[in-house]
C-alpha positions in Angstrom: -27.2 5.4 -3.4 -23.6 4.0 -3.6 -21.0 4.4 -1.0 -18.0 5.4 -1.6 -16.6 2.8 1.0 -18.4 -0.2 -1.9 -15.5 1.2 -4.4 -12.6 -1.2 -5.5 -10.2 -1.5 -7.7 -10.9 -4.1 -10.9 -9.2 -7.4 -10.9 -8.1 -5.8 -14.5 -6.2 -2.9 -12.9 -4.4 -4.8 -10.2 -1.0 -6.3 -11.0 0.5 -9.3 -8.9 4.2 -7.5 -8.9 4.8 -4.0 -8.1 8.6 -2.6 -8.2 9.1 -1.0 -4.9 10.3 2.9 -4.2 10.3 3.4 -0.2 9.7 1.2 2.7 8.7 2.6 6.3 6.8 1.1 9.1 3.1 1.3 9.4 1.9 2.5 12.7 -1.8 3.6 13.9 -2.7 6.0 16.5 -5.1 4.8 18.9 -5.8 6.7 22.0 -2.3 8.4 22.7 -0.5 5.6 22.0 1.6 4.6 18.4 0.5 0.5 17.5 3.1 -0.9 15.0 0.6 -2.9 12.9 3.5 -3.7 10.3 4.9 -2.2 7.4 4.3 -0.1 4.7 5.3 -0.3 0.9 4.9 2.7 -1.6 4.7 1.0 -4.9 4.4 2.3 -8.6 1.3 1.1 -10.8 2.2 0.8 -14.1 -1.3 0.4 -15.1 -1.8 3.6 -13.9 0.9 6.1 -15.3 2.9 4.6 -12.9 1.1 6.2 -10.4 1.8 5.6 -6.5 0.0 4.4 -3.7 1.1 2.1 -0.7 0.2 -1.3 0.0 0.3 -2.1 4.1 1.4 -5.1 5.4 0.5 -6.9 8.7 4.4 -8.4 10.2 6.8 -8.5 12.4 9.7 -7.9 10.0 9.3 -6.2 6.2 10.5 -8.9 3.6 13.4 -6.1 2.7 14.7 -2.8 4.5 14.5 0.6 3.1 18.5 0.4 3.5 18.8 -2.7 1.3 16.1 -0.8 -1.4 18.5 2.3 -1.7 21.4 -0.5 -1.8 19.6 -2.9 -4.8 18.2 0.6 -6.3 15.2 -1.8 -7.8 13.2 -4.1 -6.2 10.0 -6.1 -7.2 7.7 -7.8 -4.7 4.3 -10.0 -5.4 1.5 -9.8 -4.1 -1.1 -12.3 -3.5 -4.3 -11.2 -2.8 -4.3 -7.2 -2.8 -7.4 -5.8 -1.1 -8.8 -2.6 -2.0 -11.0 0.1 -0.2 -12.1 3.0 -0.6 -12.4 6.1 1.6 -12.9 10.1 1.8 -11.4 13.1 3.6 -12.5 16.4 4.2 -10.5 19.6 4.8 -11.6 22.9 4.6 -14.7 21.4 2.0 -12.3 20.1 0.0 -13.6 16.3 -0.1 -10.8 13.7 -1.3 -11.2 10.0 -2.4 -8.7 7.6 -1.6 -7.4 3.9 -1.8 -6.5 1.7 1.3 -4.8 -1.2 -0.2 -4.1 -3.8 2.5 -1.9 -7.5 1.8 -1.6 -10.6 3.6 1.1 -11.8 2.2 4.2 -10.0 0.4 7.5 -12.0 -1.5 10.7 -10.6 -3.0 10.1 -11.1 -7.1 12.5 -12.1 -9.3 
């Protein structure tokens, strides 16, 4: 039997750049408390219909503002080594898939 967390995204499908729509900062609850883990990217896949989906980042500081996106109006960023994982959620036995992408490191493209 497969499990759905063994899922990933081909090395085909995944691009290096990705031009940028929203920026916010990625948090995680745990306990009561909110833990900045670092920030969050919503991207557009042009493989994909241009679909979106969010790539997280772990650091201090995002490598561009939300403020200077809507200033620029386009950005690209690269990505080195995008890593991909599958999960599912539940609600009212409606089961979703869905994709965690995660990044170690994240540069401004050209």
């Amino acid at each position: 039997m497969i499990k759905i967390s063994d899922l990933t995204l081909s090395e085909r499908v995944l691009e290096k750049q990705y031009s940028v729509v929203q920026v916010s900062e990625w948090t995680e609850r745990n306990g009561d408390e909110l833990v900045k883990k670092g920030w969050k990217y919503e991207v557009v896949h042009p493989k994909l219909r241009f679909e979106e989906f969010s790539i997280k980042v772990e650091s201090q500081y995002p490598v561009i503002t939300q403020e200077e996106l809507e200033e620029k109006g386009s950005i690209t960023l690269l990505f080195d080594n995008l890593v991909t994982k599958s999960y599912t959620t539940s609600n009212n036995g409606f089961v979703s898939i869905g994709i965690s992408t995660t990044e170690k490191n994240v540069k401004l493209g050209s």
